[in-house]
N, C-alpha and C positions, 0 to 999 in steps of 0.2 A: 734291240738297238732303238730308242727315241729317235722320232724323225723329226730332222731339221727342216725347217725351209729353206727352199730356195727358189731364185727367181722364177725359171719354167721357161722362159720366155724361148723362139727358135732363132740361134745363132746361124748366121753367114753359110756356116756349113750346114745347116739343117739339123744339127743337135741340141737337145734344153741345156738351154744356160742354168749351170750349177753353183751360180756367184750367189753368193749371203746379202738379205738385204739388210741397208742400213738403218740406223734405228724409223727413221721415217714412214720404212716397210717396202723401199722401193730400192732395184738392182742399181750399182752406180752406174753401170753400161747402158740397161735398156732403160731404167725407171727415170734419172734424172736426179739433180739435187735440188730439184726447184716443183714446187707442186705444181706451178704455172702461173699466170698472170693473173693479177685478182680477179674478182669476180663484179661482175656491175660498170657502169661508168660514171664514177663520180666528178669527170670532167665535165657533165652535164649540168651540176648545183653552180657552177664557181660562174658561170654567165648565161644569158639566155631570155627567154620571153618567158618559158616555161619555168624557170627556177625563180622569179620573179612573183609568177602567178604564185606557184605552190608557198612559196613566204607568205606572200597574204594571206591564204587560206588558213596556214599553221597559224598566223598572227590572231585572224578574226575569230578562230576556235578555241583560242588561249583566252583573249579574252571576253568569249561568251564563257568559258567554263569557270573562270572568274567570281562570274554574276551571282 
């Protein structure tokens, strides 16, 4: 018999959960349908002193490589 996956994970009662993951690779019970929240904080670019600096720098490096 070809072994299927399954989650594995330890249920309530202390037995492995034998739910099929979905295509994603995670159980709908314990794994989730969301892989999580992104990753980084891009709420950092959009105002700031630092996202400000880093502009100039991209800027003065654009156009030195220009020259």
């Amino acid at each position: 018999m070809a072994t299927r996956k399954i989650c594995g994970a330890t249920t309530r009662t202390g037995e492995r959960c034998i739910g099929r993951p979905m295509k994603n690779g995670r159980c709908r019970m314990h794994g989730g349908k969301s892989p999580g929240a992104p990753r980084g904080n891009k709420n950092a670019w959009k105002h700031g002193k630092y996202s400000a600096w880093a502009k100039a720098v991209r800027d003065l490096a654009a156009r030195e490589g220009a020259n």
